[in-house]
C-alpha positions as CSV (number, residue, x, y, z in Angstrom):
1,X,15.0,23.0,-5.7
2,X,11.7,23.7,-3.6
3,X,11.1,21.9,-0.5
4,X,8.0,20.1,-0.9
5,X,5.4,20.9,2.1
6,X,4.5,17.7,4.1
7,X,0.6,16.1,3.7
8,X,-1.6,17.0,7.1
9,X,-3.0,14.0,7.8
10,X,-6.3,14.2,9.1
11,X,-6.8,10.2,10.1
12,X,-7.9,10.7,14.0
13,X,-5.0,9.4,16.7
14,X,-5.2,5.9,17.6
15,X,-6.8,5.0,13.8
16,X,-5.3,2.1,11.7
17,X,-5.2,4.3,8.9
18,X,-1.4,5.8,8.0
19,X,-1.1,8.8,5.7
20,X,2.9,9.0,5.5
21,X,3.9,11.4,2.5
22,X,4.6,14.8,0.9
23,X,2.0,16.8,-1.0
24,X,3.9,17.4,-4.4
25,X,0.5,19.1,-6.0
26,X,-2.9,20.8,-4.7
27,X,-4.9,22.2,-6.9
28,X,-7.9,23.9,-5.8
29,X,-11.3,22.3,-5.5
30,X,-14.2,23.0,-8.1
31,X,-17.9,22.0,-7.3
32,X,-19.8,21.5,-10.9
33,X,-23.9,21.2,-10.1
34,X,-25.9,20.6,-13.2
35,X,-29.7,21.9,-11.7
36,X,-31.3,21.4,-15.3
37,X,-30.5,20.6,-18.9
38,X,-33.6,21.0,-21.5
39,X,-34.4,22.2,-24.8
40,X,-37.1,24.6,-25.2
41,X,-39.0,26.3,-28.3
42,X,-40.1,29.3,-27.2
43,X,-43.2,31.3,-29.0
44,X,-42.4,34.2,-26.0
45,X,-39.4,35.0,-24.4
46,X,-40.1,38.2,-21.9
47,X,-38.4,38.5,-18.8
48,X,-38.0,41.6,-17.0
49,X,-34.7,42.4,-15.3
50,X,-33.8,38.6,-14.3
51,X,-31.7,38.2,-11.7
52,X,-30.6,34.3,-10.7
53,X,-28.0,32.9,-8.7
54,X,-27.0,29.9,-11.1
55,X,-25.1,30.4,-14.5
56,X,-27.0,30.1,-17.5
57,X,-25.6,28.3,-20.7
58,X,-27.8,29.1,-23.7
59,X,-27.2,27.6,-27.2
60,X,-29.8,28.7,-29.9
61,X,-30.6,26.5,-32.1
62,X,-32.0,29.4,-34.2
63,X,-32.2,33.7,-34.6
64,X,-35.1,35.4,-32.9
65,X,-33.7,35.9,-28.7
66,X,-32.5,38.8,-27.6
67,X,-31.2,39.5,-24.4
68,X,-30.2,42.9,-22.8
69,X,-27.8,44.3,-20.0
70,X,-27.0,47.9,-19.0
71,X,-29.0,48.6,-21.8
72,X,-26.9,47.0,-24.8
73,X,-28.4,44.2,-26.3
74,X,-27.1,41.1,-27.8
75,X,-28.9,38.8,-30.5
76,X,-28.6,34.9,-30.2
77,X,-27.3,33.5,-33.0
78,X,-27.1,29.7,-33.7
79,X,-23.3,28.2,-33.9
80,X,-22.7,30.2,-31.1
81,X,-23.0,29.8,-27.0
82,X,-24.1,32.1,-24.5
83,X,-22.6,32.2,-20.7
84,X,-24.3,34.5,-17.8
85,X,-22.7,34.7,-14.8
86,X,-25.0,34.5,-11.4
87,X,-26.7,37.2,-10.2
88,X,-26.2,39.5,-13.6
89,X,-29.5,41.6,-14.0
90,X,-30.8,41.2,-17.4
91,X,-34.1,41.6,-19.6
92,X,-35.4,39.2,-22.9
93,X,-37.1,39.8,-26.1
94,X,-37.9,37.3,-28.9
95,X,-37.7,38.8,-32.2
96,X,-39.5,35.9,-34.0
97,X,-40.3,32.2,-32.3
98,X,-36.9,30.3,-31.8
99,X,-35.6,26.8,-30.2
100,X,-33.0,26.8,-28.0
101,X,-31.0,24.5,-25.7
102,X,-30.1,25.8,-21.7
103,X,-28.4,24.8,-18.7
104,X,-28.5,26.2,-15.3
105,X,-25.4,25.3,-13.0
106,X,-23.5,26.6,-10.1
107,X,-19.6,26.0,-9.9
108,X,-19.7,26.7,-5.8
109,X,-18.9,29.8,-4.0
110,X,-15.9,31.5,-5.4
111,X,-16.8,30.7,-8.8
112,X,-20.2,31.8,-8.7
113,X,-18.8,35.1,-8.1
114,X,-18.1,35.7,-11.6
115,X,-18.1,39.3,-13.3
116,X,-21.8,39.7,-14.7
117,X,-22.3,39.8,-18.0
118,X,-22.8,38.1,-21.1
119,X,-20.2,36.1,-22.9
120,X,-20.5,34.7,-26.3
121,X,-18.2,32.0,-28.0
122,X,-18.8,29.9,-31.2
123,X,-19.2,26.8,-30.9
124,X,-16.2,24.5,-30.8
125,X,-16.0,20.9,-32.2
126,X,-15.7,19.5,-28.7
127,X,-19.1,21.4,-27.9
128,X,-21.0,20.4,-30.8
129,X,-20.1,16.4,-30.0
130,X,-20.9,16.7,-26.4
131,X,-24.5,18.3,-27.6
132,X,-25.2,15.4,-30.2
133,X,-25.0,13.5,-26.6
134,X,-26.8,15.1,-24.9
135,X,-29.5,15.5,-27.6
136,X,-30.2,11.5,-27.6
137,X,-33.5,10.9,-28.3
138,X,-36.0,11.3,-25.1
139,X,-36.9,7.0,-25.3
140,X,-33.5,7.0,-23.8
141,X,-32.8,6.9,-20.0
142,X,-30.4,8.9,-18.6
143,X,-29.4,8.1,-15.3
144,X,-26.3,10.9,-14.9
145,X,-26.3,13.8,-17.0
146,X,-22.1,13.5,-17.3
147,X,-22.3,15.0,-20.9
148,X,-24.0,17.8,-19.6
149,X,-21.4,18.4,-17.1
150,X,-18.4,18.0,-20.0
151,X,-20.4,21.2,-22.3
152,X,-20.7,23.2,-19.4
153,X,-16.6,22.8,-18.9
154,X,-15.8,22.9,-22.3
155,X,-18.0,26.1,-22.6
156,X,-16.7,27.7,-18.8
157,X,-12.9,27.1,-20.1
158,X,-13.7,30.0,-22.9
159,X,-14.2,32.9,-20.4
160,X,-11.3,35.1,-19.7
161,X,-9.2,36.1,-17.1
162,X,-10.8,38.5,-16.2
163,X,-14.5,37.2,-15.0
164,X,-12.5,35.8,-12.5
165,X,-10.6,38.8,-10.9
166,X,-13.0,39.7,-8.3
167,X,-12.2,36.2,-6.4
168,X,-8.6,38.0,-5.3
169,X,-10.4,38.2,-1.9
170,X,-8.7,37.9,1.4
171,X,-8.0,34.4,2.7
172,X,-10.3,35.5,5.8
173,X,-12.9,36.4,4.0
174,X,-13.2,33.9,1.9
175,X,-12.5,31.3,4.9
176,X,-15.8,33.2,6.9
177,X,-18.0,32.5,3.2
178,X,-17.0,29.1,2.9
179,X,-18.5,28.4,7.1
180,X,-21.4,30.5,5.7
181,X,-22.2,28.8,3.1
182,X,-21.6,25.2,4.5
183,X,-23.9,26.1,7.6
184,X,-27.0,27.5,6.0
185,X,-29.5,25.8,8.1
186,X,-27.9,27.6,11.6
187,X,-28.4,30.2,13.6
188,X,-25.4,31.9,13.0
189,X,-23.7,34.6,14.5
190,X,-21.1,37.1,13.2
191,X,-19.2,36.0,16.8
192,X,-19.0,32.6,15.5
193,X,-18.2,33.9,12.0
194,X,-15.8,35.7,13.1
195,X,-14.0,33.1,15.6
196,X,-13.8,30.7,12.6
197,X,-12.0,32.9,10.3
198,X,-9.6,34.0,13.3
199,X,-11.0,37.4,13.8
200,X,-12.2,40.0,16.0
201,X,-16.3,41.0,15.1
202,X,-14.8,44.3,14.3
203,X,-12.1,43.2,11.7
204,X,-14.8,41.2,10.4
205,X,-16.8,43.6,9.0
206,X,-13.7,46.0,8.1
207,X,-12.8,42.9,6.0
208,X,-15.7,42.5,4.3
209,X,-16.9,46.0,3.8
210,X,-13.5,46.5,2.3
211,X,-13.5,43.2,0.1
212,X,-17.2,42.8,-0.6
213,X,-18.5,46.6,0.2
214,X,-21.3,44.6,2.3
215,X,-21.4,43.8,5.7
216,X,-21.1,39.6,6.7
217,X,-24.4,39.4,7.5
218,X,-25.8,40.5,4.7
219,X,-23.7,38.2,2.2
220,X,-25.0,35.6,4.5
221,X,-28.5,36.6,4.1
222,X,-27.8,36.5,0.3
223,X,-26.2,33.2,0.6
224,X,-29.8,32.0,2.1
225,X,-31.5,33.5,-0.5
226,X,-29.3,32.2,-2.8
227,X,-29.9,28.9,-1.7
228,X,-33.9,29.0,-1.2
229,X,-33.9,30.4,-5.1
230,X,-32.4,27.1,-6.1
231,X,-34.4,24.7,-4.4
232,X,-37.7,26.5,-5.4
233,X,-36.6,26.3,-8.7
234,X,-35.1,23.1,-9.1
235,X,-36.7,21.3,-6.3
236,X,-39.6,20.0,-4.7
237,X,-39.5,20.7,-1.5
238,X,-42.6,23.1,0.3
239,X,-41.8,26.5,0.8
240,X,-41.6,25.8,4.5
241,X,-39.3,23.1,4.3
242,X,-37.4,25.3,2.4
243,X,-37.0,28.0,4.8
244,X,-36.2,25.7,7.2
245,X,-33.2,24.6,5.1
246,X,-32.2,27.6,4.6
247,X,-32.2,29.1,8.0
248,X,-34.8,31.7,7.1
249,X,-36.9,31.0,10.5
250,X,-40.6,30.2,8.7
251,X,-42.0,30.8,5.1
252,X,-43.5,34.4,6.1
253,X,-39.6,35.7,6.5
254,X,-38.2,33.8,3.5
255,X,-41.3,35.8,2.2
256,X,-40.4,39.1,3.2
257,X,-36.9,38.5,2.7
258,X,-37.3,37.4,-1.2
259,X,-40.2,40.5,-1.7
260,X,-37.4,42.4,-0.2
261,X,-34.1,41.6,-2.0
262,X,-35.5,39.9,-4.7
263,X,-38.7,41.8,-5.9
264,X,-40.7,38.6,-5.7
265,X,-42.5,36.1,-3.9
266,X,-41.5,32.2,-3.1
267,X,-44.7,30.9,-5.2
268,X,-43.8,33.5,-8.2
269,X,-40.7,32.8,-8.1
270,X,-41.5,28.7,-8.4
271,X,-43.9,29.1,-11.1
272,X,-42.0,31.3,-13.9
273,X,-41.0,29.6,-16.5
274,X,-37.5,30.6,-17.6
């Protein structure tokens, strides 16, 4: 029989609150952040070499997109849904003019770390009631969009196995992305990195060049980027207020940054339509 490990109670000494227990399951923790939901009929559909860092959930509701990776290209067919993992590179086509609905999403930071690709399902019964929810007609308010939330999970449970092997990272490393990406808006220095995971500056970047074949600074610059991406796209906020969120200093190095690593500009980036 296995010993079941004891809860660490993190109520602070002298509290009235009493955590007395064991912990008989922990299942890891998932983050699901619907940025936007829409439908869209598109007379164009052009983009060249895309590169996000949020999913994309595509259901056509008719032919004519094509999208392309690595050179292969794959047609969209209604009855069928479409997953694309962050940060895959990919170019689009439209065949003929064609309706389609989309999400955009992040699942956190291990998740997000997905193979790249494309990954096509048909659609299951499950999915198609979730849509004709989230379908209801635009008179009606929604406040939350928990349908949304259900098709993306209905749709993420289809990938296999295998998008997720490149998360078998070290538990250091993935203990020094977590600070990162909790403490954007810092000045952070691989010395503090470092202390939190438990490790020497030097181990550090053995870990991560070994894990990640990038050094930690520059997964933390990606991290920023990341970030800034999603608020100019889903978000309001000025590009300077942005930055400033992000820990990018000022607008003209979130500029250079994104010109850069991302081949384009904040304002660009804000106004395409995708």
């Amino acid at each position: 029989m296995l010993q079941e490990t004891s809860v660490l109670s993190l109520v602070p000494a002298g509290a009235a609150h009493r955590v007395v227990g064991n912990r008989a399951v922990a299942l890891p923790g998932v983050t699901v952040d619907i940025l936007t939901t829409r439908k869209i009929e598109l007379e164009q559909w052009e983009l060249r070499r895309f590169h996000d860092p949020y999913w994309r959930l595509y259901w056509p509701l008719g032919a004519g997109g094509i999208i392309e990776i690595n050179g292969e290209e794959t047609a969209l067919q209604p009855g069928h849904v479409y997953l694309i993992p962050p940060h895959t590179t990919f170019s689009t086509r439209t065949r003929q003019p064609f309706a389609k609905w989309y999400a955009h999403f992040n699942l956190g930071p291990l998740a997000d770390r997905a193979a790249p690709g494309i990954y096509q399902y048909p659609i299951t019964a499950e999915m198609r009631s979730l849509m004709q929810k989230v379908t209801l007609p635009s008179s009606e308010k929604i406040r939350f969009p928990w349908h949304s939330i259900l098709w993306v999970t209905e749709a993420v449970q289809c990938l296999p196995d295998s998008v997720w092997e490149q998360q078998r990272l070290d538990p250091r490393v993935l203990t020094a992305m977590e600070f990162m990406n909790t403490h954007l808006s810092l000045k952070l220095t691989a010395e503090q990195i470092a202390k939190y995971a438990g490790l020497s500056v030097r181990n550090l970047n053995h870990l991560f060049q070994q894990e990640l074949q990038q050094a930690p600074m520059r997964v933390l610059l990606d991290y920023r980027l990341d970030e800034a991406c999603r608020l100019l796209r889903h978000g309001d906020a000025s590009i300077d207020e942005i930055a400033e969120q992000c820990g990018l200093i000022n607008r003209h190095y979130l500029s250079r940054m994104m010109r850069q690593y991302r081949n384009t500009s904040p304002a660009a980036y804000r106004n395409e339509m995708v």
